[in-house]
ZAPA-298531 format. One line per field, with one value per residue (C-alpha): residue in one letter; z, y, x. Coordinates in pm, 1 decimal. Layout:
<pts>
rest = A/...
up = Z/...
north = Y/...
east = X/...
</pts>
This chain:
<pts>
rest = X/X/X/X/X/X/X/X/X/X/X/X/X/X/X/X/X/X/X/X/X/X/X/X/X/X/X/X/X/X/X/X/X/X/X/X/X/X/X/X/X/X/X/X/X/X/X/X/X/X/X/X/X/X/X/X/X/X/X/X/X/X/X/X/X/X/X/X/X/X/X/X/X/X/X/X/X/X/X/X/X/X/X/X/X/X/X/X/X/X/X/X/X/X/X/X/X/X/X/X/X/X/X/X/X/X/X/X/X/X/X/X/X/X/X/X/X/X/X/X/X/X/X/X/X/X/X/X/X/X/X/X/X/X/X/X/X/X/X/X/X/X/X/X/X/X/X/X/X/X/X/X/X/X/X/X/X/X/X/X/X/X/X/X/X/X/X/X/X/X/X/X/X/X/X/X/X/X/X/X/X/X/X/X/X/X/X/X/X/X/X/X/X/X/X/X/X/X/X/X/X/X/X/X/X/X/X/X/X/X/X/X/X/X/X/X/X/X/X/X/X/X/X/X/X/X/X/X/X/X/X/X/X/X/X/X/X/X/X/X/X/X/X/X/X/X/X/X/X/X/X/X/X/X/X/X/X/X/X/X/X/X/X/X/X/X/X/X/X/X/X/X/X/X/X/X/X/X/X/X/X/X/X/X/X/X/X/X/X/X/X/X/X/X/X/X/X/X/X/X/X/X/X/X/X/X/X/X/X/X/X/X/X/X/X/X/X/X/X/X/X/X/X/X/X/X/X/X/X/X/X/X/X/X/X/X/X/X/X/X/X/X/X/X/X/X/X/X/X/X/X/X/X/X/X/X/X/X/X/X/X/X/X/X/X/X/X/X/X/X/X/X/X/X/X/X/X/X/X/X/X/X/X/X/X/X/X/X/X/X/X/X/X/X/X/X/X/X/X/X/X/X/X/X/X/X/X/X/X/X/X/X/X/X/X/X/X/X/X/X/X/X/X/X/X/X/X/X/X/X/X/X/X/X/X/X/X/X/X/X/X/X/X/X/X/X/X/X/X/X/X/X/X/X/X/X/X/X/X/X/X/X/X/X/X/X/X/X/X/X/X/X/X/X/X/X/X/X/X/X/X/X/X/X/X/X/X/X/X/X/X/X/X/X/X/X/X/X/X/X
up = -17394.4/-17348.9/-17587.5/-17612.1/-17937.2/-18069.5/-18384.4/-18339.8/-18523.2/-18781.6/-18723.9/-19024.9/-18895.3/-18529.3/-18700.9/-18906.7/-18596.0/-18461.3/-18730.0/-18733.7/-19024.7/-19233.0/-19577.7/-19901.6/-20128.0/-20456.0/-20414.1/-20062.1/-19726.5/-19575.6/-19250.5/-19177.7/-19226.3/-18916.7/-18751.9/-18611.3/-18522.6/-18424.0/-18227.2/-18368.0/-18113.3/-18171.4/-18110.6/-17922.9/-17663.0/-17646.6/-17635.7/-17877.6/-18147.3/-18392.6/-18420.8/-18760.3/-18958.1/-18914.9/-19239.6/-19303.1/-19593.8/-19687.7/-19694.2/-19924.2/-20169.4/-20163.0/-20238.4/-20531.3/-20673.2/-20699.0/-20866.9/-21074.8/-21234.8/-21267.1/-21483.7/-21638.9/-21721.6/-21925.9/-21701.3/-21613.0/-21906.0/-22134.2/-22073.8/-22310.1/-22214.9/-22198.5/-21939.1/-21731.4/-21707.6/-21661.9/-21374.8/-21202.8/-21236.8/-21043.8/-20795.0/-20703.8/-20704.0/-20462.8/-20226.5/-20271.8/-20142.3/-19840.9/-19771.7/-19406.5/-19264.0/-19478.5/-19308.9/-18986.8/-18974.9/-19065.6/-18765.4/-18530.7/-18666.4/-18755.4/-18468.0/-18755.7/-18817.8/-18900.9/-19099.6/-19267.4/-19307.6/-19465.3/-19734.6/-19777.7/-19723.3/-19932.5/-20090.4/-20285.4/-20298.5/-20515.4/-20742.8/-20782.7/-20853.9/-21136.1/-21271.8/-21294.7/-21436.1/-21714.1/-21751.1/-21881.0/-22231.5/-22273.6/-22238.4/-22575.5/-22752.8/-23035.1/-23411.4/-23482.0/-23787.9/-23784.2/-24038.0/-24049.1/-24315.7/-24364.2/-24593.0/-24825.2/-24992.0/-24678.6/-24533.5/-24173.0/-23948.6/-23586.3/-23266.6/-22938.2/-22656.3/-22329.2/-22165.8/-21765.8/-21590.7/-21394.2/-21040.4/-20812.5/-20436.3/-20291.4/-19958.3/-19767.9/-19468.2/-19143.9/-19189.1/-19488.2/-19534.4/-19742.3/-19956.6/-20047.7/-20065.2/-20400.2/-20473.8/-20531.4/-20622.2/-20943.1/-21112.2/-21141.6/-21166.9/-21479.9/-21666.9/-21639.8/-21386.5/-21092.5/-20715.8/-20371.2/-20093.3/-19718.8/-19506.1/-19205.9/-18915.9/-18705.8/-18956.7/-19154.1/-19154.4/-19436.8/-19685.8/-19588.2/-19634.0/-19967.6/-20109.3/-20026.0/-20223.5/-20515.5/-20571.4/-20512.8/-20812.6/-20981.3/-21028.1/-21082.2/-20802.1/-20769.6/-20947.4/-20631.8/-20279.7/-19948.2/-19660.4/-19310.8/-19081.6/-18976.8/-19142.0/-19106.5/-19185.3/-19450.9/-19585.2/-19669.0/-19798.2/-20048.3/-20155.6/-20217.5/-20370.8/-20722.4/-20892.8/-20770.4/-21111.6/-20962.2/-20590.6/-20469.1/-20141.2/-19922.8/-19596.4/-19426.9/-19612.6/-19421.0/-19453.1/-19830.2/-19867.1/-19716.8/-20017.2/-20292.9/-20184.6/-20243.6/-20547.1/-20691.5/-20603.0/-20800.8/-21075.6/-20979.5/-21096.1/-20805.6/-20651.9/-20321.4/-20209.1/-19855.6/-19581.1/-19583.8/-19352.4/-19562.4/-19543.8/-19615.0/-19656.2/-19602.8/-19755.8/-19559.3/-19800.9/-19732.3/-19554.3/-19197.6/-19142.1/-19461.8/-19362.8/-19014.1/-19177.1/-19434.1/-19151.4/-18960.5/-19251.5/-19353.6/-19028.5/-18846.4/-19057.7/-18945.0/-18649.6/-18888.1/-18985.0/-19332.0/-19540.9/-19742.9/-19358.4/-19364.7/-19081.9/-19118.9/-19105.7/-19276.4/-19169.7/-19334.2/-19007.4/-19003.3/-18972.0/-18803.9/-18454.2/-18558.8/-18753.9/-18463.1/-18212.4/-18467.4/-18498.0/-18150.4/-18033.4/-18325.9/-18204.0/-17875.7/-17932.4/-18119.3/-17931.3/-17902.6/-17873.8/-18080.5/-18412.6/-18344.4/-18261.3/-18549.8/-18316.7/-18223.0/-18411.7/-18308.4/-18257.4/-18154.6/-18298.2/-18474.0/-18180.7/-17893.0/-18009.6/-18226.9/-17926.4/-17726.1/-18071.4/-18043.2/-17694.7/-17736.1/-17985.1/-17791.6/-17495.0/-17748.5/-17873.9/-17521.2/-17432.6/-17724.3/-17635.8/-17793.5/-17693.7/-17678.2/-17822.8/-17805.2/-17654.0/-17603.8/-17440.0/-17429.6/-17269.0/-16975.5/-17070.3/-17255.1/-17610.7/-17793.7/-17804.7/-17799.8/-17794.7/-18099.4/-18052.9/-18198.4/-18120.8/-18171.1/-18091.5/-18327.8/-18556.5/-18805.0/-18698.9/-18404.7/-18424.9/-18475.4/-18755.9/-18952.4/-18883.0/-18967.8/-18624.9/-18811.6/-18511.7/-18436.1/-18401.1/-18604.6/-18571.0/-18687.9/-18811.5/-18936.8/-19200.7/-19376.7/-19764.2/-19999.3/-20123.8/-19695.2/-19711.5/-20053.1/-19851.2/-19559.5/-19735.8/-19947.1/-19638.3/-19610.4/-19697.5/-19813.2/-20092.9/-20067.1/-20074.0/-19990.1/-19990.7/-20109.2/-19957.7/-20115.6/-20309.8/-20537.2/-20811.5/-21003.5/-20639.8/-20596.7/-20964.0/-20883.8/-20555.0/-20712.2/-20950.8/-20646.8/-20420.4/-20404.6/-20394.8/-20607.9/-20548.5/-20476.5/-20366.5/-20379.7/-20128.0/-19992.6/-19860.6/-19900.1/-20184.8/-20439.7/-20748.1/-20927.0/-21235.5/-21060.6/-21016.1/-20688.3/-20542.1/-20409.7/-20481.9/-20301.0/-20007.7/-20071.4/-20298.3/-20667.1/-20926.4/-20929.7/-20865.9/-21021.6/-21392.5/-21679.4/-21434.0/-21263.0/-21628.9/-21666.8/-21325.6/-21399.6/-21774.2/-21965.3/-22290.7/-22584.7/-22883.2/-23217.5/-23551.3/-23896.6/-24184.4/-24487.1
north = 3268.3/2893.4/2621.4/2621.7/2939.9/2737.8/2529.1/2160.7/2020.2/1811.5/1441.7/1388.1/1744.6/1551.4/1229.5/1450.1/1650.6/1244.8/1162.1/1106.5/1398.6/1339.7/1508.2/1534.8/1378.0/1172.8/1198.4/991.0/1039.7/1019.8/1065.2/1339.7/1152.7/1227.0/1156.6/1486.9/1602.8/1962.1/2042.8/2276.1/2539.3/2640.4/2979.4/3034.9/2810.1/2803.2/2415.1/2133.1/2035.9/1806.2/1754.3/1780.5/1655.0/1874.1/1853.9/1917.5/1968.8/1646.1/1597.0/1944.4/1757.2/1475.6/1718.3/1892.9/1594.4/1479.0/1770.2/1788.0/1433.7/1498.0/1818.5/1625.3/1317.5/1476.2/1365.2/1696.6/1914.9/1687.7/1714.4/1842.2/2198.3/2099.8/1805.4/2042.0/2200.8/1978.0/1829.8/2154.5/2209.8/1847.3/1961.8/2250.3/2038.7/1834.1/2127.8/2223.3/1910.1/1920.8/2329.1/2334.9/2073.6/2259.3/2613.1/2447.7/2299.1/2645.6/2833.0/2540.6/2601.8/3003.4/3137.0/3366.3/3364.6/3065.9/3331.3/3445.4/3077.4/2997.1/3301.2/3371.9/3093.6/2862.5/3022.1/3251.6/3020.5/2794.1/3066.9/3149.7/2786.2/2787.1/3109.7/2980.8/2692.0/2814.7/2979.8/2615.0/2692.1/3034.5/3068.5/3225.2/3430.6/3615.4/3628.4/3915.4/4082.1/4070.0/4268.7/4048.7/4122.7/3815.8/3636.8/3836.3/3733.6/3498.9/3519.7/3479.0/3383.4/3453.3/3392.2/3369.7/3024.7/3057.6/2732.7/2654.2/2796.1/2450.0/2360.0/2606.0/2671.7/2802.2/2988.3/3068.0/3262.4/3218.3/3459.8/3291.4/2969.1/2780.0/3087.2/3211.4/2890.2/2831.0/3122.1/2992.8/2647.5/2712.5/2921.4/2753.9/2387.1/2588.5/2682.9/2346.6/2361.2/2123.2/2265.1/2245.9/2371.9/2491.3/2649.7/2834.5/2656.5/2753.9/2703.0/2366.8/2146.2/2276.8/2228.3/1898.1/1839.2/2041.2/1786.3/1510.8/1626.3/1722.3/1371.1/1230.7/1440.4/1341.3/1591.4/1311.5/1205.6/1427.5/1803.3/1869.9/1793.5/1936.9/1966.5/2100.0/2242.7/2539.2/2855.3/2831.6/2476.9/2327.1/2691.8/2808.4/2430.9/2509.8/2862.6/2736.9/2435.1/2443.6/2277.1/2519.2/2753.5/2997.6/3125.9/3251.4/3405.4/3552.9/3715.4/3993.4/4186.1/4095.9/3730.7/3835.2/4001.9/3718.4/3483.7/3734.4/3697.0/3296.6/3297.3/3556.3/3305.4/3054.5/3296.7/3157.1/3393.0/3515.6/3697.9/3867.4/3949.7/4179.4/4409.2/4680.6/5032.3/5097.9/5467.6/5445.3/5896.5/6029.4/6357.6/6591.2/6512.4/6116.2/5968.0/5942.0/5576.7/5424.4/5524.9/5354.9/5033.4/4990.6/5095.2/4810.3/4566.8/4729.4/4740.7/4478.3/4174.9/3868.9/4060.8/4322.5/3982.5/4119.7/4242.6/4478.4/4572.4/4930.5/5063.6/5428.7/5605.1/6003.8/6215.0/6557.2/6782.8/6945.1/6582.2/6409.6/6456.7/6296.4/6008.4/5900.4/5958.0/5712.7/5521.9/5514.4/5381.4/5104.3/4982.6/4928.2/4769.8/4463.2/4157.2/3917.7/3528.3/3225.2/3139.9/2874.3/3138.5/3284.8/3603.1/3667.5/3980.1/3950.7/3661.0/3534.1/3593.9/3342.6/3242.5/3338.3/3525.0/3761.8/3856.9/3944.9/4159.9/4355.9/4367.7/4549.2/4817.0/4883.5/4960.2/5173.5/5362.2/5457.9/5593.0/5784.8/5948.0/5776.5/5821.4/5529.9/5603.7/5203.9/4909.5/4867.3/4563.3/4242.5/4023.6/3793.1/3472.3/3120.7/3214.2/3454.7/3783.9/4123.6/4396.3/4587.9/4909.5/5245.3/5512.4/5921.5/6208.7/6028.6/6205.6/6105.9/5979.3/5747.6/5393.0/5271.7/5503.8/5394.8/4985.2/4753.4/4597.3/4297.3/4295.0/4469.7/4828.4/5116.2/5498.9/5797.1/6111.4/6431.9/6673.6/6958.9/6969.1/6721.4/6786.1/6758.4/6383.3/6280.6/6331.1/6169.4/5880.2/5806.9/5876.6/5473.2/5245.4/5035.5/5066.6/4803.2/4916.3/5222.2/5371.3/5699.1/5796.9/6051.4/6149.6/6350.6/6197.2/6437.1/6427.1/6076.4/6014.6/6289.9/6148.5/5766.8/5843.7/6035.7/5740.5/5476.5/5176.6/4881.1/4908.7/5211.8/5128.0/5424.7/5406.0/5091.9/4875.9/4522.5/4354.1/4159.3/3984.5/3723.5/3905.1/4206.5/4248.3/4218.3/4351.9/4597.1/4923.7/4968.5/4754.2/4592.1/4337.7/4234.9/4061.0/4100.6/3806.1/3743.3/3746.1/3744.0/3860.3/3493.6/3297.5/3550.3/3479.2/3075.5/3064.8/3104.9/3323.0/3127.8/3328.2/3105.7/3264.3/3022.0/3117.4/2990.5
east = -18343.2/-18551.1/-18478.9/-18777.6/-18763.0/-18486.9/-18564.4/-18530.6/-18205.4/-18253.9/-18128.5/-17921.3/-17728.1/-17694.6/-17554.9/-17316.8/-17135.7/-17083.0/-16886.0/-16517.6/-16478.2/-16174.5/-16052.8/-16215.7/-15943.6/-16039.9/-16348.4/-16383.2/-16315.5/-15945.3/-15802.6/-15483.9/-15172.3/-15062.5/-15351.1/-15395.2/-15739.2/-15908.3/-16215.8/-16488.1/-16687.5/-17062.6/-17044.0/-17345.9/-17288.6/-16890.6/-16877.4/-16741.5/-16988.4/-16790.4/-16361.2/-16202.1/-15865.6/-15610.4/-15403.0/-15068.6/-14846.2/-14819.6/-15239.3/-15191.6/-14981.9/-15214.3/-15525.5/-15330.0/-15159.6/-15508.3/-15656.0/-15358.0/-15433.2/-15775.0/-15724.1/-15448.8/-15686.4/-15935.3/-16207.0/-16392.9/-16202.9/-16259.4/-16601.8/-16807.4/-16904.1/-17300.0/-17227.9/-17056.9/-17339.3/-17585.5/-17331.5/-17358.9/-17694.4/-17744.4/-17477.6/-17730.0/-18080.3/-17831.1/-17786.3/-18125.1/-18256.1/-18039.3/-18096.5/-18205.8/-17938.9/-17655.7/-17845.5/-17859.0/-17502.0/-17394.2/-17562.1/-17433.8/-17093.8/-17028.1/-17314.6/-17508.5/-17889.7/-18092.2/-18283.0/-17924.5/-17843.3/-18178.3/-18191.3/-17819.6/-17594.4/-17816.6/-18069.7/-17838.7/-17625.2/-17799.1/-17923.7/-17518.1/-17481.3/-17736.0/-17614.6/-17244.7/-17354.2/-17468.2/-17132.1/-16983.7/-17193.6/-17091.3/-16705.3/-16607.4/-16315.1/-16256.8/-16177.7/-15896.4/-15791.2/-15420.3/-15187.7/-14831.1/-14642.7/-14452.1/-14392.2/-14524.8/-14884.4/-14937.7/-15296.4/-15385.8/-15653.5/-15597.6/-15850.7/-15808.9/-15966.9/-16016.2/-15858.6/-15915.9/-15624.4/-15600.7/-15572.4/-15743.8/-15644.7/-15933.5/-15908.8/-16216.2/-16286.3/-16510.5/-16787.8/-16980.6/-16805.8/-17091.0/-17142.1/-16802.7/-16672.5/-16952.7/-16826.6/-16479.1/-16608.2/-16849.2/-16680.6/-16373.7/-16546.6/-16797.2/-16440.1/-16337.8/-16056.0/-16018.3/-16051.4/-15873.7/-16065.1/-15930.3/-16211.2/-16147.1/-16007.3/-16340.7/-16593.1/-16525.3/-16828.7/-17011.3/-16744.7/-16696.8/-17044.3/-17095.6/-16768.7/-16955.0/-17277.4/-17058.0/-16998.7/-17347.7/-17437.7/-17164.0/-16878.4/-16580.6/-16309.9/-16006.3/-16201.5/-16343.9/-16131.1/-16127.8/-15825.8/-15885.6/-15655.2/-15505.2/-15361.0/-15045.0/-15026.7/-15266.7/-15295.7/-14986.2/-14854.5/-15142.9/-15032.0/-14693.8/-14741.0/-14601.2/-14832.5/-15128.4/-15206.2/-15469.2/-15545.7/-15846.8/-15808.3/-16114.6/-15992.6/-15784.1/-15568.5/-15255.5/-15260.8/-15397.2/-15062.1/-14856.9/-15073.1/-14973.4/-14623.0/-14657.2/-14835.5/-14543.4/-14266.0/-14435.5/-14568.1/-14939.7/-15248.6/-15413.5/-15736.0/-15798.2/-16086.8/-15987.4/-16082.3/-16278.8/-16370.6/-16680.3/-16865.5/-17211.5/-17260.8/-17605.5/-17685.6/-17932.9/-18243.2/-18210.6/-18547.5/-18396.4/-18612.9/-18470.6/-18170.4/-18133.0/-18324.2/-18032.0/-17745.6/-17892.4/-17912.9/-17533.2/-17377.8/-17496.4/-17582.2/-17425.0/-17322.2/-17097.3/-16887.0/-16895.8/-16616.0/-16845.0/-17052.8/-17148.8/-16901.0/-16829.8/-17168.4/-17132.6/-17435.4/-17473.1/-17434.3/-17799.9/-17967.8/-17687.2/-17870.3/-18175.4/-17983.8/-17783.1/-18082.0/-18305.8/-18011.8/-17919.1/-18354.7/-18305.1/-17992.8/-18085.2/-18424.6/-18220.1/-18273.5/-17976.9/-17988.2/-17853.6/-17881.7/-18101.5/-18301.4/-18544.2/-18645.8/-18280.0/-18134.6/-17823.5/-17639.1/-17281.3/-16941.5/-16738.0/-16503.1/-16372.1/-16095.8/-16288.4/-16532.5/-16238.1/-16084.4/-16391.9/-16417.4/-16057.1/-16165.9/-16446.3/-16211.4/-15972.5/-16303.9/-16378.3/-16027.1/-16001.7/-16318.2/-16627.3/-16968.4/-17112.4/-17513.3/-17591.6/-17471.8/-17099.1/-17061.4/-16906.9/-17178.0/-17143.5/-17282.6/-17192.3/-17082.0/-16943.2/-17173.7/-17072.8/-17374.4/-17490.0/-17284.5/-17338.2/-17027.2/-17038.1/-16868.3/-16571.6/-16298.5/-16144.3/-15792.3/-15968.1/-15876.1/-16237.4/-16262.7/-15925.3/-15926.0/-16178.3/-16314.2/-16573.1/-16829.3/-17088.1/-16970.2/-17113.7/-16933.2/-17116.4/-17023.0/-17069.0/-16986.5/-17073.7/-17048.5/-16958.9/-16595.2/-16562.7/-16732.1/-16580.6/-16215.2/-16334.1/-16453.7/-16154.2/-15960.6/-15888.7/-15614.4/-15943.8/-16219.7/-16408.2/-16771.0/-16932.9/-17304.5/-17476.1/-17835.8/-18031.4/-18342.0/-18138.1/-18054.2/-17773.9/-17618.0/-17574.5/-17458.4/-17190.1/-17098.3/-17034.2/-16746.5/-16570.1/-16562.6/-16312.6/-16442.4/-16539.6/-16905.2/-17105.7/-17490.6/-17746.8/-18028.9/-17877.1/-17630.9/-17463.9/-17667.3/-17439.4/-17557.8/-17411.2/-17368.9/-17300.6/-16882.9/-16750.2/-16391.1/-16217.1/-15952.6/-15629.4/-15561.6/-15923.8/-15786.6/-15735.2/-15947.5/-16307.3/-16593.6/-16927.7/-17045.2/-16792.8/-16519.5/-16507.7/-16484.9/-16182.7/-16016.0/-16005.4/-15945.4/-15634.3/-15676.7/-15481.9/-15424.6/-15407.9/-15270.6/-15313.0/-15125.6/-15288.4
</pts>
């Protein structure tokens, strides 16, 4: 592909990979204590773009200790619940203003879509800003009747507050870091708690650069800080640390597990949001072209880097054959570049290590006995791209159908009747998502309540809202995101009872 398709990167975006990036503590810029320092890989080229802090506990305890006296101080809490508000809503005119460098710092950085950077990772972003914003003006509880009979002739009046639960450790993964780390960000910051972020090792920069335009619109030092590093390191001195009231974990659901196992030592509310191995089931009357347009928008957005992607694809046996043959033509005909890119469907992994994770499966898939319909290759040139893949003649106990790869691998197939699909779909340790597609409507509103998972689309696939509920059953995770659900995962309900 020339450079010459590529968009041209924005100056302020080049000046920003040359800096010498520290943390986000207090509201300024700090370097690691130990001085420590991490490079960061573009993933379409496989080279150094920018180097990082790389924190440590003792850069953790400085983060929380300063989110701790924040809360402590009054000065976002005490806040009246309208200046919240109109904080947040200057936070997102903020981001607004600086869309395409955050859009292109976050192609540069995590390899997806310009296109995917430019609608998704901002653009909805900022709409989930404003929404949650207006969440700061709306936290409420209730007035109960209670019946106590003691002492006798004494009246009561008894409610119930919500209070911010406090200091919030914020965990965010490497496949939407600008977007899921809002997600952790608002919601907490509109209930009045304080915030410690830790992106992913491999995907950063825009957190660092979303802190920084926090406080140019004017969120106070100390509510809002974040601390790179790795893991193992910066991440699990912030799970443990005892003064850390609320975790909010986005990621895989065995490092989830390790996190619930931290926050239960220190009795620390917590939400995980994990893996999924999500069946998207097409019944025999679905329109065969909408279906392969929303199993390539399910499967393969941001190069199936998605924890809700559409990965287990159920055709009713008598149009199976001409799903996977439509399926198979689309597939193929996606073209693959960077994310720089506009025309480029497909673009790059995340790292190096997750091409060659996919690049395994797709060996495993073969020895087990795959067909391979589409693609099904790791490619041979700088970056990190594996080929759009599309994989029949599958059962149900294969490895590709059981464990969630997160590339760009799709598996297909069949079954007869629906108590046969219902069985296969459940089949899963996970329940994230899942899709129905058909025209009938009394079968798809039987098929949802027999599917476990925590969202069910009909006649599509991936779509979230912000007041739509978001989270997972079984080994999916806990909690729930989005709308009232997020006020309840950072607040604190108080119950008050007045005898007069």
């Amino acid at each position: 592909m020339s450079d010459a398709n590529l968009i041209p990167v924005l100056p302020a975006v080049t000046a920003f990979l040359g800096r010498e990036h520290g943390l986000f503590i207090d509201g300024r810029t700090v370097p690691a204590q130990s001085g420590d320092r991490q490079a960061v890989y573009g993933p379409a080229t496989g080279e150094v773009i920018a180097h990082v802090a790389d924190g440590d506990a003792g850069d953790v305890d400085r983060a929380v200790q300063s989110a701790h006296a924040a809360f402590r101080s009054g000065a976002w809490t005490g806040l009246r619940p309208a200046e919240r508000e109109r904080i947040l809503l200057r936070f997102a005119d903020v981001v607004e203003a600086h869309a395409e460098a955050l859009a292109q710092l976050e192609t540069l950085n995590q390899g997806k879509s310009i296109n995917l950077s430019r609608m998704i990772e901002v653009g909805a972003s900022i709409e989930y800003m404003r929404y949650m914003a207006g969440w700061a003006t709306k936290i409420e509880g209730q007035t109960l009747d209670v019946s106590i009979p003691v002492p006798p002739g004494t009246r009561y009046t008894a409610y119930t507050r919500r209070e911010p639960v406090g200091v919030v450790a914020g965990i965010v993964p490497w496949n939407f870091p600008l977007m899921i780390a809002i997600w952790k960000v608002l919601p907490a910051l509109a209930c009045g708690c304080t915030v410690v972020i830790k992106p992913s090792q491999e995907t950063p920069l825009t957190a660092l650069y979303l802190a920084g335009l926090a406080a140019e619109a004017g969120v106070p030092p100390g509510v809002f800080n974040v601390v790179t590093g790795r893991g193992s390191r910066a991440g699990d001195a912030l799970t443990r640390h005892p003064r850390v009231s609320k975790i909010s974990f986005t990621g895989s659901t065995a490092v989830g597990k390790q996190v619930a196992t931290a926050a239960i030592d220190n009795l620390a509310r917590f939400a995980l949001e994990l893996g999924g191995k999500n069946p998207m089931v097409v019944l025999a009357d679905a329109d065969v072209d909408q279906v392969v347009q929303g199993a390539l928008l399910g499967g393969f957005l941001n190069q199936g880097q998605v924890c809700a992607a559409a990965s287990r694809l159920y055709v009713q046996r008598r149009r199976y054959d001409a799903v996977v043959e439509a399926l198979g033509a689309a597939v193929a005909g996606l073209s693959v570049g960077p994310g720089l890119d506009p025309g480029a469907q497909i673009n790059a992994l995340v790292s190096a290590k997750q091409q060659q994770s996919v690049g395994r499966y797709l060996e495993i898939g073969r020895a087990e006995g795959a067909r391979v319909v589409a693609g099904g290759r790791v490619l041979d040139r700088p970056g990190y791209f594996v080929e759009p893949t599309l994989l029949a003649g599958m059962r149900q106990d294969m490895t590709l159908v059981r464990e969630e790869v997160f590339g760009p691998v799709l598996v297909a197939l069949p079954f007869d009747d629906v108590d046969e699909v219902v069985r296969m779909a459940n089949d899963s340790p996970y329940g994230l998502t899942a899709s129905v597609w058909t025209n009938d409507l009394k079968a798809a509103m039987n098929l949802v309540p027999r599917i476990e998972a925590g969202t069910v689309w009909v006649n599509s696939h991936v779509p979230v809202d912000p007041n739509l509920p978001f989270g997972g059953y079984k080994q999916s995770g806990i909690g729930r995101e989005f709308g009232r659900s997020a006020i309840e995962a950072y607040t604190e309900i108080k119950s008050v009872c007045i005898a007069h």
